[in-house]
N, C-alpha and C positions, 0 to 999 in steps of 0.2 A: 554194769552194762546189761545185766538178764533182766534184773528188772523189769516187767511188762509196762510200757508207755500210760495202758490205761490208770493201771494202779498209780503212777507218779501221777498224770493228770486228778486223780482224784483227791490226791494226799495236800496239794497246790495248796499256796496261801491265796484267796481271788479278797482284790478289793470290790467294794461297791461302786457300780457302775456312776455312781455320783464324781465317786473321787477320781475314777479315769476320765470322765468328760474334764475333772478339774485341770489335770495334766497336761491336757488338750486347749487348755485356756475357752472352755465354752463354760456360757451363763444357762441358768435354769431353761431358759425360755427357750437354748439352741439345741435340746433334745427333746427326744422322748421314751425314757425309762421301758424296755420289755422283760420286767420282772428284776431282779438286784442286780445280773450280771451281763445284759443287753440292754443296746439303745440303738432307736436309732437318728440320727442328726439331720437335724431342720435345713434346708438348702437356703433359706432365707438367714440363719445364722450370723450374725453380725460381725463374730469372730474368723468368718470368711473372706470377710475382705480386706486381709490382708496383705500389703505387697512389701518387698516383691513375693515370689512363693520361692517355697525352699529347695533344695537339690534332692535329685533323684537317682537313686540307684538299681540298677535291674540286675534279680539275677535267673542268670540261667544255668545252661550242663553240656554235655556233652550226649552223645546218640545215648538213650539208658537202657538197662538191662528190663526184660519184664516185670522186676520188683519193682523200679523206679528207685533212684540213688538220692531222694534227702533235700532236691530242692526245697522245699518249704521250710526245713528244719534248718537249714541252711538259712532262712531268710529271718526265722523266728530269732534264731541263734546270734545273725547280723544286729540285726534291731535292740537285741538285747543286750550285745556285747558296745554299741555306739551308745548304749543309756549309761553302760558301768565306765565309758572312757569319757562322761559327763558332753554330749551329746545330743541333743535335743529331738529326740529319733521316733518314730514310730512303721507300724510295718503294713503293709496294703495288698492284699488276698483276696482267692477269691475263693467263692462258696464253694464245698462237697458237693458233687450230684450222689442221689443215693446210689445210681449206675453201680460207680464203683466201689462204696462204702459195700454195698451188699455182693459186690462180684468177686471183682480180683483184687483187688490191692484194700479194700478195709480200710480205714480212718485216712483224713487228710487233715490234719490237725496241726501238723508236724511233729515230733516225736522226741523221745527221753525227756530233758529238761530243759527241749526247745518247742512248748508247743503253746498253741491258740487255746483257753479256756473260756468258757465253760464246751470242752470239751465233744459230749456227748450231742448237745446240742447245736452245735455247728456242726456236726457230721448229719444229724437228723432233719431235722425241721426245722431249725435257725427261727428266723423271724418271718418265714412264709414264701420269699420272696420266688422260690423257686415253686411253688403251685402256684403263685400272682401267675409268674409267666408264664407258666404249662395251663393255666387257665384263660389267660389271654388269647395265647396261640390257636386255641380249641374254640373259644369265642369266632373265631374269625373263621375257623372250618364250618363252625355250625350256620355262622350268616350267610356264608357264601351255599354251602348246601340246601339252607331253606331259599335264598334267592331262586335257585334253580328251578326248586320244587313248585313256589310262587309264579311259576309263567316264564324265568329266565327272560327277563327283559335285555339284560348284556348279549344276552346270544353269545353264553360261557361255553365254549366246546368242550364237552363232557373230558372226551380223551385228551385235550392239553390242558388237566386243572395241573399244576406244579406245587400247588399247597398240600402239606400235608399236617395230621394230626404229631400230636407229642406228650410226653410221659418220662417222668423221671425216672427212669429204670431199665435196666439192659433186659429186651424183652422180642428173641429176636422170632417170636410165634408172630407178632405185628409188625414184621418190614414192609410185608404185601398182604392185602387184604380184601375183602369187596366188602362194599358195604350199601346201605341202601334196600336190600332184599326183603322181598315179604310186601304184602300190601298197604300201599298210605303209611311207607317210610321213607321213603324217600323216592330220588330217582339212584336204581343200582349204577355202581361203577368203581375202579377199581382203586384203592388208599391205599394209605400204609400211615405209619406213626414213625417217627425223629425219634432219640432222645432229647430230653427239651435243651441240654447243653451243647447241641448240636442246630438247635433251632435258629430261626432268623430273626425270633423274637429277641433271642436272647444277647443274639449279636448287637440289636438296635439297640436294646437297654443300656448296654457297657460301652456302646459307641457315639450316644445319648449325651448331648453338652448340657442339656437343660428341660423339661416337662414340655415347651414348645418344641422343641426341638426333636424329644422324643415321637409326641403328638403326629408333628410334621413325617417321620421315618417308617411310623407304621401307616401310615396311609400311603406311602411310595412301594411298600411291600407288594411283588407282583405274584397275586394267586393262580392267574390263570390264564391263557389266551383265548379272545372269540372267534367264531367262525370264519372270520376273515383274518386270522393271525394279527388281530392286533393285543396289546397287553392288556391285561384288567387289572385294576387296582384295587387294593383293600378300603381305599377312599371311595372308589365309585361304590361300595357297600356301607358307604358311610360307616367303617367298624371302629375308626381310629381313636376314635372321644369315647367311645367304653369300654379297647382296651386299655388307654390311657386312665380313665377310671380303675379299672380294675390293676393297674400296678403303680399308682400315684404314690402309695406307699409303699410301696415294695423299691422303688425309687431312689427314697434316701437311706445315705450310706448308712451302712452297719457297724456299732461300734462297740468291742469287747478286747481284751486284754491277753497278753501272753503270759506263763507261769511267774513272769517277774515283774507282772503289772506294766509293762512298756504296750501302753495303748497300744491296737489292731481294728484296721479297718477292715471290713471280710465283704464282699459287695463282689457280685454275680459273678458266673463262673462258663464260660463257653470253653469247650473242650478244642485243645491245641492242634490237634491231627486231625479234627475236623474241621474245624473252627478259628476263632483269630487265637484264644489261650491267652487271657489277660481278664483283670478284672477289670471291672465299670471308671471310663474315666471320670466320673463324677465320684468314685470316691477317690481315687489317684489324687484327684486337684482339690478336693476338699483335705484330704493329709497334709499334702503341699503348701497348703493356706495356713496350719497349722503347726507346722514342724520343721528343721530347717533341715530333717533328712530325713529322704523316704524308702523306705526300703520294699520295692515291689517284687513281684516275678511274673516269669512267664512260661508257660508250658512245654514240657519237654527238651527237646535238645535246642541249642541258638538255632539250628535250621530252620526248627517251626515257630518255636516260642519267641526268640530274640527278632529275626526277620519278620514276623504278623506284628509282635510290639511297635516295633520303630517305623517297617513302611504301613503299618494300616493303626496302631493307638494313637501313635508318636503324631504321625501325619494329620489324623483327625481333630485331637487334641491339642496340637498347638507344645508338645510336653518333648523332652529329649533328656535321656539318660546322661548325667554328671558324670557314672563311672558303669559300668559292668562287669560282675563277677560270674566266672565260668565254673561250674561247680563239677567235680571228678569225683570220681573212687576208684580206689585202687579194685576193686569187684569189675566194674563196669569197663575198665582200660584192661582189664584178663581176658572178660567177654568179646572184648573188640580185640584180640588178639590168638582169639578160637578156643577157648575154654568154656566148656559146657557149661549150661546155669549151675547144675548137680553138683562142679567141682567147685566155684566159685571161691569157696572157701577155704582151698587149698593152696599153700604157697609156692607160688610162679612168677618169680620175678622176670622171666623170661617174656613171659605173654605179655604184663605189661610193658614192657620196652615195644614188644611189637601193636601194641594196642595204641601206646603214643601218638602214633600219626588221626589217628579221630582228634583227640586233643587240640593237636599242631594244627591240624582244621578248621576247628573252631575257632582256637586262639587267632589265626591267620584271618579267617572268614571278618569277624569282629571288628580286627583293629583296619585291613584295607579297606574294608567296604562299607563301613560307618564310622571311621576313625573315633571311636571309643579309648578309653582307656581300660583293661583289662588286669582284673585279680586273679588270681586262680585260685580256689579254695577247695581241699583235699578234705571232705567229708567223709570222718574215720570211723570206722566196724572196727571192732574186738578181734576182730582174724586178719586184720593189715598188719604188715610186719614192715620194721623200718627197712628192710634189703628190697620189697614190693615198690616202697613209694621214694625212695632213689632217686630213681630215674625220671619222676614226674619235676621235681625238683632242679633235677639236671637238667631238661628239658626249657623248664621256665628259663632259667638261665640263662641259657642258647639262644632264646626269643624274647629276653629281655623283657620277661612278663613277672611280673611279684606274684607267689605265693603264700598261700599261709594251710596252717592244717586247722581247719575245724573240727571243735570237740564240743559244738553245743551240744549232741545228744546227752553227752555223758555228765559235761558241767555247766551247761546252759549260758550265760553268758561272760563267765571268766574263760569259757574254752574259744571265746570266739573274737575276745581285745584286742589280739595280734588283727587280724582279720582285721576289724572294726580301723584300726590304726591306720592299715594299709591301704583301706578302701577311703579315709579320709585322705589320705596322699594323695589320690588319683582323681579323685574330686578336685581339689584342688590344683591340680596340674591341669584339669580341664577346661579351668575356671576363664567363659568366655568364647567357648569352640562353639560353632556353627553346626545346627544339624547337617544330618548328610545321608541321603536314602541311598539304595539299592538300585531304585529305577525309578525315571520317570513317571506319572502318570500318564503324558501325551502323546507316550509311547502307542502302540497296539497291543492288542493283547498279546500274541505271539512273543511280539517282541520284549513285553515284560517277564512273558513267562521262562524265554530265552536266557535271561538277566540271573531268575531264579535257578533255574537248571544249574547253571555254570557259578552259584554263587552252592552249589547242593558238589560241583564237581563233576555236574555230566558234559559227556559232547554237545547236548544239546535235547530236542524233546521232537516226537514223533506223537502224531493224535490218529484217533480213530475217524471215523467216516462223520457219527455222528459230533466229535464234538468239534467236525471242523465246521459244519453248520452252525452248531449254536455257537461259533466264534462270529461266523460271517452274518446270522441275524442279531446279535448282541454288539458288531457294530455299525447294523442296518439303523437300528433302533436310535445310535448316538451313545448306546452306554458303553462304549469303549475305552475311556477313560476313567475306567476307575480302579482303583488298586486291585491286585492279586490276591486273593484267598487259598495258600495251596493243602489240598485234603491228601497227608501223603506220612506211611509207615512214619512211626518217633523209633525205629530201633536201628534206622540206616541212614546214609546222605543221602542215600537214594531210592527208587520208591520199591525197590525189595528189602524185606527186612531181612533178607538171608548174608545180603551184603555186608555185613560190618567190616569194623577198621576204617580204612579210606580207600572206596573203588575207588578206579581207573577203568575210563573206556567203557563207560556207560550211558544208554541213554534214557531221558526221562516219556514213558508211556502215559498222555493225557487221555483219557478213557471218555471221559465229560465235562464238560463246562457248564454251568448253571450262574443264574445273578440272584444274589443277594440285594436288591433293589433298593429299599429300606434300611439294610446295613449300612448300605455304600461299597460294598465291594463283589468282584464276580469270584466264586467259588471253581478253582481248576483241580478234579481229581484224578488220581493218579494210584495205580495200584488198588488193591481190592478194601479199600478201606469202605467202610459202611456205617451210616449215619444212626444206625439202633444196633450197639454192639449185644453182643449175646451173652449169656452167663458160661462160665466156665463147670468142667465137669464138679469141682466141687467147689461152689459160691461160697463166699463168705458168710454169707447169710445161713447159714447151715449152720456156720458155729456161734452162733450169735440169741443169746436167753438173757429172759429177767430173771431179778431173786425177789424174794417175800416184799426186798428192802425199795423194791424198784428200780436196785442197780442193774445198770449195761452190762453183761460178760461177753468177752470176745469180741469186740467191736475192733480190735487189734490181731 
């Protein structure tokens, strides 16, 4: 269990990317090779049209600790454990931003002997796609700024531009900025930079059915308003045919392997607290097309990740989860029960029984209000003692919810069969259910956000001055109708992350409202969360060298 993750990922047996497309039932023509252990697959693929498409599995967690509790490794682990119970399984991710490879949390790979290789290279610089998009996005600051500078025929009112620049990196010297300055550079005025997994580009890619489709999303992107408050479009700057040039390949999905060879599709990556937290449905439904079980996730706790999956992928996509697994730690149920990060590791069986009600929350939120079928999977650390996880057990029970303990870290997919068994149960129990959202679209926006609140456990939600305008010109405009995006704490149900466990007698504080036009959805935030997170006092990136040999050290 000490084992450093990096060193297992490196010791891996990896096949040639030939013989994972083999797996995947694709012919020569349905890829394109990026070097032995990368590819990436043709949308035109023949091997994609296959119906029907296969069952889907999502998994998510509970509120997490600031280490984050193993989602991915959990998902790697699932994938790997439905191949060893003969299976036909594969697993569908999304990309690292280097944000947080180089800040707080270090590799997103997943971990021990549950992870995505070639490793090091999906943590870095994959197959580009994420400069495609930070290049795109930047594209379209740059057309809209020389528009300006060109005479501004739009009659773009300098102070309502709402676009801004992006950068894959937590870099929080660029939240606010002026740019423009100095002679015959522009016209000055005031910017800032996104992380690009926080961007709107990034949203359109992964919520993107098809290259038209794409095409059509970034030209609906609204940069700016003119003079007379009406919208401007990235289309009336005609930019939408050379961002779409510019990420046509970045595009199709991405395809590499887990330590046990069980094909991985790894396809873009919007951050869950900001963002929707799912990968691109065009690799979702290309998996789907290939495999008769897919094993996805989604970011952070079911608040943000499982709620954006099902009312804004689920919806868009056409796509509805077979089963869902809620993923725990006995760490993270101590956390929610008021145990320091510091002591974490110390046995409290106590805290966890009072930590359970996050749990009970989740598990409740899931099965009323999307009628899911729900697994629980207890992703085990070396410091969980069997009198800690008890009561989680005892728990499921009560609530008539199946468990299992995950050990992919430790035995990669013989730790995770049991699991694999019981999520094939629940699939099959489902076999034929009706999706089922959260809330309406033709709701108001209020009243969708209402819907969320109380689906989070609050009384309800109280806005600010400003975002009750941009509610009341957002449905001046007609885009009232469109899904909720909520930007809000992953470490609470509610938008303080000081809250854990499960408040009571809480309400939610919408601060702003913004649209995502081109995504399709309006963005409602809450609490201080911020679109360019910052580095922590000691980055990851600090601990992180080459050797002679060109190996990564500390990427973990």
């Amino acid at each position: 269990m000490s084992k450093p993750d990096i060193d297992i990922a490196r010791e891996a047996k990896k096949e040639d990317i030939l013989e994972i497309a083999l797996k995947c039932g694709l012919k020569k023509d349905d890829y394109v090779p990026y070097g032995h252990y990368k590819a990436k697959i043709s949308l035109s693929a023949e091997s994609l049209k296959r119906s029907p498409s296969g069952k889907l599995v999502l998994v998510t967690a509970i509120n997490p600790t600031p280490a984050g509790e193993g989602k991915t490794t959990t998902s790697v682990g699932l994938a790997d454990g439905l191949s060893k119970i003969g299976v036909n399984s594969c697993v569908a991710l999304r990309e690292p931003s280097l944000g947080p490879v180089f800040g707080m949390k270090g590799g997103a790979a997943g971990g021990g002997y549950s992870q995505v290789v070639p490793m090091e290279d999906l943590n870095l610089h994959f197959t580009g796609d994420m400069h495609a998009i930070t290049s795109a996005n930047n594209l379209l600051s740059a057309l809209m700024d020389n528009h300006i500078y060109q005479g501004n025929n739009l009659k773009i009112d300098t102070e309502s531009i709402i676009w801004r620049r992006c950068m894959d990196m937590n870099d929080r010297q660029l939240r606010e900025i002026e740019c423009g300055l100095g002679k015959r550079n522009g016209v000055p005025r005031k910017d800032g930079f996104d992380i690009t997994a926080a961007s709107e580009v990034m949203a359109a890619f992964c919520l993107a059915s098809s290259l038209d489709d794409l095409k059509s999303r970034l030209g609906n992107i609204i940069v700016a308003y003119d003079v007379n408050k009406n919208p401007v479009y990235a289309r009336d700057l005609n930019a939408q045919g050379a961002m779409t040039a510019l990420l046509k390949d970045a595009f199709s999905p991405n395809l590499v392997q887990t330590m046990e060879q069980t094909p991985a599709f790894v396809h873009g990556g919007p951050f869950a607290n900001i963002a929707h937290g799912c990968n691109s449905i065009i690799a979702t439904k290309t998996a789907m097309k290939l495999f008769d079980v897919v094993v996805t996730e989604a970011g952070f706790g079911a608040d943000l990740g499982a709620e954006k999956f099902i009312d804004i992928k689920c919806r868009s996509g056409n796509i509805f989860p077979d089963a869902v697994v809620l993923v725990a730690t006995v760490r993270a149920l101590k956390y929610h029960g008021g145990v320091q990060k510091e002591n974490l590791s110390e046995e409290n069986a106590e805290a966890v029984k009072k930590g359970l009600a996050n749990l009970e929350a989740h598990i409740t939120n899931l099965k009323s209000n999307f009628g899911v079928n729900v697994v629980v999977a207890i992703n085990k650390f070396s410091a969980d003692t069997d009198a800690e996880m008890l009561p989680i057990y005892q728990l499921c029970e009560k609530m008539d919810v199946e468990v299992s303990l995950s050990e992919g870290w430790e035995k990669g997919g013989e730790g995770t069969k049991d699991l694999a068994e019981k999520v094939m149960a629940a699939i099959n129990k489902a076999s034929g259910s009706s999706p089922k959202y959260l809330y309406d679209t033709s709701l108001s926006i209020k009243e969708k956000v209402d819907s969320i609140s109380k689906y989070y456990g609050a009384d309800g939600a109280d806005y600010t001055e400003s975002a009750d305008q941009a509610i009341q010109y957002l449905e001046k405009m007609g885009k009232g109708n469109l899904p909720i995006c909520m930007a809000k704490t992953q470490y609470s149900l509610s938008d303080d992350p000081k809250l854990v466990g499960r408040p009571k007698g809480f309400r939610i504080t919408v601060r702003d409202v913004a649209i995502n036009n081109g995504a399709g959805f309006i963005v409602v935030i809450t609490g201080k969360i911020m679109r360019m997170p910052g580095l922590p006092k000691e980055p990851s990136a600090m601990n992180i060298d080459v050797n002679e040999d060109g190996d990564i050290l500390g990427l973990f």
